[in-house]
VOPAGU-2260 file (C-alpha; in pm, 1 decimal, decimal comma):
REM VOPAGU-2260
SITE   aa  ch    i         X         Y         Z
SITE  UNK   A    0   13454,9    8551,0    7402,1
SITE  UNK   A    1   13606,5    8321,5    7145,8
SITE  UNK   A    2   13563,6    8376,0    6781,2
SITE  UNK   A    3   13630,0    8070,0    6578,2
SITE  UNK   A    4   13848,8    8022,4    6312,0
SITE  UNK   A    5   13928,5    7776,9    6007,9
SITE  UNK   A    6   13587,1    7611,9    6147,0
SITE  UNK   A    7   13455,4    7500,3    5823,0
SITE  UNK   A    8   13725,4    7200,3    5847,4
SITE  UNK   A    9   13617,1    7124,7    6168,3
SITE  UNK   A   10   13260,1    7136,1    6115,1
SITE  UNK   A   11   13278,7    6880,5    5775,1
SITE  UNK   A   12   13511,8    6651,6    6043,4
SITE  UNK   A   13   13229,8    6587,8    6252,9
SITE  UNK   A   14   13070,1    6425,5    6002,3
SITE  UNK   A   15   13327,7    6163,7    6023,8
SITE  UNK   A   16   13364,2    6205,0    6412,0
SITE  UNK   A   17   12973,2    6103,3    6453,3
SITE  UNK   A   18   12983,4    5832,1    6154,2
SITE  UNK   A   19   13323,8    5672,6    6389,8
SITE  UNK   A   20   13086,6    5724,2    6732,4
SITE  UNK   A   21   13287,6    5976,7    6911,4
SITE  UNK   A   22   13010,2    6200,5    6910,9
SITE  UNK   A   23   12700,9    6028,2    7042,4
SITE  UNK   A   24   12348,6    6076,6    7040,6
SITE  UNK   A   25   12161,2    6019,6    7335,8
SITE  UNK   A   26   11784,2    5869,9    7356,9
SITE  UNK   A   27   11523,6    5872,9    7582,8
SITE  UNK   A   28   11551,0    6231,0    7713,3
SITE  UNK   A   29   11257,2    6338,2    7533,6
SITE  UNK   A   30   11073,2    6253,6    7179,1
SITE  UNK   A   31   11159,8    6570,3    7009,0
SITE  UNK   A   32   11470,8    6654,3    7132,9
SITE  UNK   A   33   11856,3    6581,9    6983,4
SITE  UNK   A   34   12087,2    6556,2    7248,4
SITE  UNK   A   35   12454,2    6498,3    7137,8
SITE  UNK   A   36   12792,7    6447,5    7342,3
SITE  UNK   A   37   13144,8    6405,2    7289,1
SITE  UNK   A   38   13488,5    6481,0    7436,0
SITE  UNK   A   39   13858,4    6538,0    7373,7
SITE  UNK   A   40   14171,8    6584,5    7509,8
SITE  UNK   A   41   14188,3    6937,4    7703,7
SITE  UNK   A   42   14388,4    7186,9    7500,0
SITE  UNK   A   43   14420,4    7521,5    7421,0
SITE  UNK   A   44   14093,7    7596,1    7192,0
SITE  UNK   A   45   13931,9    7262,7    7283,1
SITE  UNK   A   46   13556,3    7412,9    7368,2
SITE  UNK   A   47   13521,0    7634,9    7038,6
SITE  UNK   A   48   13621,2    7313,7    6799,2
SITE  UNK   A   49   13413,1    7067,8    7016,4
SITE  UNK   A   50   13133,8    7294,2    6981,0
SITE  UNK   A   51   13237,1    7346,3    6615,1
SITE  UNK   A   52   13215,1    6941,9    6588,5
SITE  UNK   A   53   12878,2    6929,5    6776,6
SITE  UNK   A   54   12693,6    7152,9    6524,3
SITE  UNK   A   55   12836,2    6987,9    6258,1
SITE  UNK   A   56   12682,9    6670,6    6375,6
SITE  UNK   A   57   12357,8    6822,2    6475,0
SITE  UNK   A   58   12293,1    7026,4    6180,3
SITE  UNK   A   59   12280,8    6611,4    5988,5
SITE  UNK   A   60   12019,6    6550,0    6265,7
SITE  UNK   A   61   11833,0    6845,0    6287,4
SITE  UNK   A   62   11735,0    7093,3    5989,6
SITE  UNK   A   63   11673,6    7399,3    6217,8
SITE  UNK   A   64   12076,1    7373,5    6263,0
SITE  UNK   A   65   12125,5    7277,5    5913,8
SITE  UNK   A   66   12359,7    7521,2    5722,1
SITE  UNK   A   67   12370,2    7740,3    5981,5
SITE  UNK   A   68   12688,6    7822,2    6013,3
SITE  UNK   A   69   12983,0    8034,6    5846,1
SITE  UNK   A   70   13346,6    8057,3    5857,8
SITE  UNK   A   71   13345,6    8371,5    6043,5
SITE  UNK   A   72   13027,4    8380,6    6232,5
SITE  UNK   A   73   13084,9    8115,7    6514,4
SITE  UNK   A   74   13142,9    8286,2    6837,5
SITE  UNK   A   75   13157,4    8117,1    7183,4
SITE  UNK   A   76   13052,9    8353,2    7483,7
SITE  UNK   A   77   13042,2    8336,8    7893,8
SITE  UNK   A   78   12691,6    8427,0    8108,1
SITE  UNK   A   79   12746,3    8675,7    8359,3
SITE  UNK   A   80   12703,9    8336,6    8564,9
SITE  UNK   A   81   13005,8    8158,8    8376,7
SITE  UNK   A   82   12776,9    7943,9    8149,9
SITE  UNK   A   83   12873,9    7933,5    7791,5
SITE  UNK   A   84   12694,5    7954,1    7512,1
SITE  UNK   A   85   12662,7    8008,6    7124,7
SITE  UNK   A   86   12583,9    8307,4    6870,2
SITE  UNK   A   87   12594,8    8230,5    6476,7
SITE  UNK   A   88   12610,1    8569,4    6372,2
SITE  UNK   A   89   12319,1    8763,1    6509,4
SITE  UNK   A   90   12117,9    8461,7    6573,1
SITE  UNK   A   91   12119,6    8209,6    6905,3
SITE  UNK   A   92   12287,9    7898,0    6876,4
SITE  UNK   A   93   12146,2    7575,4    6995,0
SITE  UNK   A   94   12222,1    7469,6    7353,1
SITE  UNK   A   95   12569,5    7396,0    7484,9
SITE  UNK   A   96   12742,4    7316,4    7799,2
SITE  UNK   A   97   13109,8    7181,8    7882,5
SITE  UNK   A   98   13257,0    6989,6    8180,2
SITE  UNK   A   99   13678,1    6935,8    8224,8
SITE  UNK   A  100   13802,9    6650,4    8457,2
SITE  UNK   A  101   14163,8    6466,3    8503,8
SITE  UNK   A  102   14266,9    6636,3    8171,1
SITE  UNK   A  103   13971,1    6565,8    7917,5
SITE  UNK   A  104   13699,9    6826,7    7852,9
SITE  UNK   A  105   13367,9    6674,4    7818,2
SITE  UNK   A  106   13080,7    6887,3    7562,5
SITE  UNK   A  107   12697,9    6848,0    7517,5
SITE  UNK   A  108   12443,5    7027,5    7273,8
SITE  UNK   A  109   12098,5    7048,5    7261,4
SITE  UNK   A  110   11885,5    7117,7    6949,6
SITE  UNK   A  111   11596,7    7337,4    7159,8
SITE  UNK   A  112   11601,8    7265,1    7528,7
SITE  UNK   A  113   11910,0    7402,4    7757,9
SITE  UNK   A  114   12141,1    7118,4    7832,7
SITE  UNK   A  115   12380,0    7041,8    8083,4
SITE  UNK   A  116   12698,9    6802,6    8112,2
SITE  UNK   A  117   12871,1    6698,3    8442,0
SITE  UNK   A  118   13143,0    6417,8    8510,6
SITE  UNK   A  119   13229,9    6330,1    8892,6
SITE  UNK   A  120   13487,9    6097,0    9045,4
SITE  UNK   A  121   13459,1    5878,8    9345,5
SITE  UNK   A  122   13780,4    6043,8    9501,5
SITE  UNK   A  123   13564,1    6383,0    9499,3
SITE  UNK   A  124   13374,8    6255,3    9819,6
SITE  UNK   A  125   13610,1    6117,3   10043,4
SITE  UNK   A  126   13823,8    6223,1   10342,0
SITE  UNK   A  127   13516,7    6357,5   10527,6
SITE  UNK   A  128   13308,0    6505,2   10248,8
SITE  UNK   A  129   12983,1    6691,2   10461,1
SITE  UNK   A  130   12735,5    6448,4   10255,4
SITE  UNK   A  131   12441,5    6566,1   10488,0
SITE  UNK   A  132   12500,9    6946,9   10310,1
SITE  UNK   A  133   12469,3    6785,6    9922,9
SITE  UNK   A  134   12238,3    6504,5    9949,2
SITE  UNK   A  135   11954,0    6347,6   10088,5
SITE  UNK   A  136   11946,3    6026,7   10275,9
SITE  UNK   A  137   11699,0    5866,0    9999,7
SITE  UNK   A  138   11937,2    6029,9    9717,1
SITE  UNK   A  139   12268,7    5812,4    9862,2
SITE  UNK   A  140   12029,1    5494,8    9954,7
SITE  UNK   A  141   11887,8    5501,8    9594,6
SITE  UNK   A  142   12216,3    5523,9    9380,8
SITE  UNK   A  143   12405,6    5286,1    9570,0
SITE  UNK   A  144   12236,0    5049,1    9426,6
SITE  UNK   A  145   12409,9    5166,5    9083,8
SITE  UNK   A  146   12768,2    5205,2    9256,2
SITE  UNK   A  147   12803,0    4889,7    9426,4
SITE  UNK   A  148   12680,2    4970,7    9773,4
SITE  UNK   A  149   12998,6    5229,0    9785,0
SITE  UNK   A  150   12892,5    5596,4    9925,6
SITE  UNK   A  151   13172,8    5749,5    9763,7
SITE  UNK   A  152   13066,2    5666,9    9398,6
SITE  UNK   A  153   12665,3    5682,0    9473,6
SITE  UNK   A  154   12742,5    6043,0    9556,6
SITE  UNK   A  155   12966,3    6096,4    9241,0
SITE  UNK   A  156   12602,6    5973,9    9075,7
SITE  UNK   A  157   12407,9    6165,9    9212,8
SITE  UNK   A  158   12625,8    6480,3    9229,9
SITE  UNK   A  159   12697,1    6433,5    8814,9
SITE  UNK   A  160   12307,5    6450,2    8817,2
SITE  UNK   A  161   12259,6    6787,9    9009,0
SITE  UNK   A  162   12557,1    6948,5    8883,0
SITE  UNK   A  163   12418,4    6883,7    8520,5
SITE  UNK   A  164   12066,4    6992,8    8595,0
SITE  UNK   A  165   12159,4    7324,7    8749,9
SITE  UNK   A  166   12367,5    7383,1    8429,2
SITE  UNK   A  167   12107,7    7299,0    8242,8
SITE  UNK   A  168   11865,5    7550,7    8450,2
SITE  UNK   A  169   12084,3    7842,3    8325,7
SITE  UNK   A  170   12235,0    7946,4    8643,0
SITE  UNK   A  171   12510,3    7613,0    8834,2
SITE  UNK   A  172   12477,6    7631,6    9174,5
SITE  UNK   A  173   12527,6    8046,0    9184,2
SITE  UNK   A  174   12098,1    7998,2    9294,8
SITE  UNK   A  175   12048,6    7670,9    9447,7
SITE  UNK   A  176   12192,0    7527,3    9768,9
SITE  UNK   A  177   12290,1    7103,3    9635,6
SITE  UNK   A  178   12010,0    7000,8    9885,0
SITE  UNK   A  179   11752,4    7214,4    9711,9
SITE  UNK   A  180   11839,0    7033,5    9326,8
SITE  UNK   A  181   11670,0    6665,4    9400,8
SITE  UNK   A  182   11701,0    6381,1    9217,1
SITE  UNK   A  183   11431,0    6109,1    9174,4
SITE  UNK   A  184   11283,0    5819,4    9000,0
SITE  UNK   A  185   11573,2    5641,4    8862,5
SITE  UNK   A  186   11497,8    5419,5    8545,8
SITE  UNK   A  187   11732,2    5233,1    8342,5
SITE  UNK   A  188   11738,5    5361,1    7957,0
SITE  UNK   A  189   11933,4    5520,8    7663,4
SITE  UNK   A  190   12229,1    5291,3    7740,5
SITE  UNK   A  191   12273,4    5397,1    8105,8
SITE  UNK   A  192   12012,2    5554,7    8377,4
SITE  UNK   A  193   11753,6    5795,6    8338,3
SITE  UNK   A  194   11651,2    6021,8    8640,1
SITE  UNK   A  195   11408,9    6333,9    8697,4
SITE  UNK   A  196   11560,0    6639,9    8902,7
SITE  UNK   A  197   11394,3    6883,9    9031,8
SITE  UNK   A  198   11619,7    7248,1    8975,3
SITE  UNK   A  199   11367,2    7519,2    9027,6
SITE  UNK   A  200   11174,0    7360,6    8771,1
SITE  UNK   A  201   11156,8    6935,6    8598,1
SITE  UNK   A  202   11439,2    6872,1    8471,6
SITE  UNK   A  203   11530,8    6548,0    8256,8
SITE  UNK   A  204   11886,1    6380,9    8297,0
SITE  UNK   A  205   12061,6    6062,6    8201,3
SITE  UNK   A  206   12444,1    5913,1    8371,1
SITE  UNK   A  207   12624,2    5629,2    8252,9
SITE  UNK   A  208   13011,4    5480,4    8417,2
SITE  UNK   A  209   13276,7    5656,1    8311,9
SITE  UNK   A  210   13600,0    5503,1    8423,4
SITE  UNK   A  211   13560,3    5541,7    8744,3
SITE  UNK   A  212   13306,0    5780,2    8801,1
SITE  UNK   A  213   13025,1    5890,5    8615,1
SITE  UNK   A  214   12932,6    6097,0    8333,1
SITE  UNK   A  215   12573,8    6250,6    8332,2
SITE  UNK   A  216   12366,3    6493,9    8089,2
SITE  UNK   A  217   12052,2    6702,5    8188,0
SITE  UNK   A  218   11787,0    6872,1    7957,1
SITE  UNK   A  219   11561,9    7131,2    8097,7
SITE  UNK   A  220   11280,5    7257,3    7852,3
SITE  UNK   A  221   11296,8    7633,3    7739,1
SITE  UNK   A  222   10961,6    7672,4    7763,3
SITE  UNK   A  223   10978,7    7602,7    8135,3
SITE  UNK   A  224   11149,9    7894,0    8237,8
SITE  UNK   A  225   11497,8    7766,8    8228,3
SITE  UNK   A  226   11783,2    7896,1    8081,9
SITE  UNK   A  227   11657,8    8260,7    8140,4
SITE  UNK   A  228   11947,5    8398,2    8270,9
SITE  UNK   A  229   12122,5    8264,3    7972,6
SITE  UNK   A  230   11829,0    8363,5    7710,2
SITE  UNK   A  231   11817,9    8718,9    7821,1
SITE  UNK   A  232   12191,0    8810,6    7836,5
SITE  UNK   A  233   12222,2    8668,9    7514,6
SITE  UNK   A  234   11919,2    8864,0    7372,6
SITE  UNK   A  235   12071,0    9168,2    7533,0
SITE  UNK   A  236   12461,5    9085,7    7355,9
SITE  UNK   A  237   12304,5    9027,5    6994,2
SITE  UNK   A  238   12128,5    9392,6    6996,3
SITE  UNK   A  239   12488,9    9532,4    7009,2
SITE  UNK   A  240   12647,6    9335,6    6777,0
């Protein structure tokens, strides 16, 4: 667990942060929901004050996260299943989910539904990578379309995309096998590509480039059944404090 401190700079900074576009918004997920994203350099501390920033800039987007916050009441905890998430004093934070590659640590909050954030580089899949054990034939033939008819970066897609939604479901990949987590109906939207997965239950997502690989964000409705793992830890950790 890590408690937070100074935040109440950070937090006002993210005013500025979102204002400047390093935290973005993303569309087209679904009507109701916010859906923010940012990253920064990865340090020592980096998840609590991107997290920190993230509320900031969803409590000016959202009033359930408005004023939510004080200086000593931000904690970041781990899942028994290594997914973090929020507590603001006695009382569930919104949705939050990291990703760290080549040195940058990548962040992405959710103002009701469970989100999940994945980045993936080309290089990942090469060298003999068993593609027939993560992805389905119509999975590759579908995003190489998006990565220039390479295999190697339509499988950084399309992994980005089921590593995000099983994040997203509450639980990575500790209770799905990759070919189980399918990904579907790709769409062009929000400033990059929207897809449906299917992780044990619908789950929305969205990938854009990034560099050279890609960056993708799920959302997976509460409601549905996701997150539980997540939900009732957390119910079960605020009882005690």
């Amino acid at each position: 667990m890590h408690r937070s401190h100074r935040t109440s700079a950070e937090y006002l900074r993210s005013q500025d942060l979102f204002e400047q576009g390093t935290i973005h918004a993303l569309p087209g997920l679904t009507a109701e929901e916010t859906v923010l994203f940012t990253s920064a350099p990865l340090k020592r501390e980096a998840g609590p004050r991107l997290a920190l920033r993230l509320l900031g800039a969803l409590g000016r987007l959202d009033p359930r996260w408005r004023s939510t916050i004080a200086e000593n009441a931000f904690t970041l905890h781990k899942t028994p299943l290594g997914g973090p998430y929020l507590l603001l004093g006695d009382r569930q934070g919104p949705s939050l989910s990291f990703s760290h590659e080549e040195g940058r640590l990548w962040a992405a909050m959710g103002s009701h539904g469970c989100v999940g954030i994945d980045v993936a580089y080309p290089e990942e899949f090469t060298g003999g990578y068993p593609f027939k054990r993560a992805f389905r034939p119509e999975e590759l033939n579908c995003a190489r379309a998006f990565g220039h008819k390479n295999t190697a970066r339509a499988a950084a897609l399309i992994w980005s995309l089921k590593e995000a939604a099983v994040k997203a479901a509450g639980t990575g990949f500790n209770c799905y096998d990759p070919l189980e987590v399918r990904v579907t109906n790709p769409r062009i939207g929000g400033q990059g590509i929207l897809f449906d997965v299917w992780a044990g239950g619908s789950v929305s997502a969205w990938a854009r480039a990034e560099g050279r690989g890609w960056l993708a964000v799920a959302l997976a409705q509460r409601a549905s059944g996701h997150c539980a793992a997540g939900s009732f830890w957390l119910q079960n950790i605020a009882k005690r404090l």
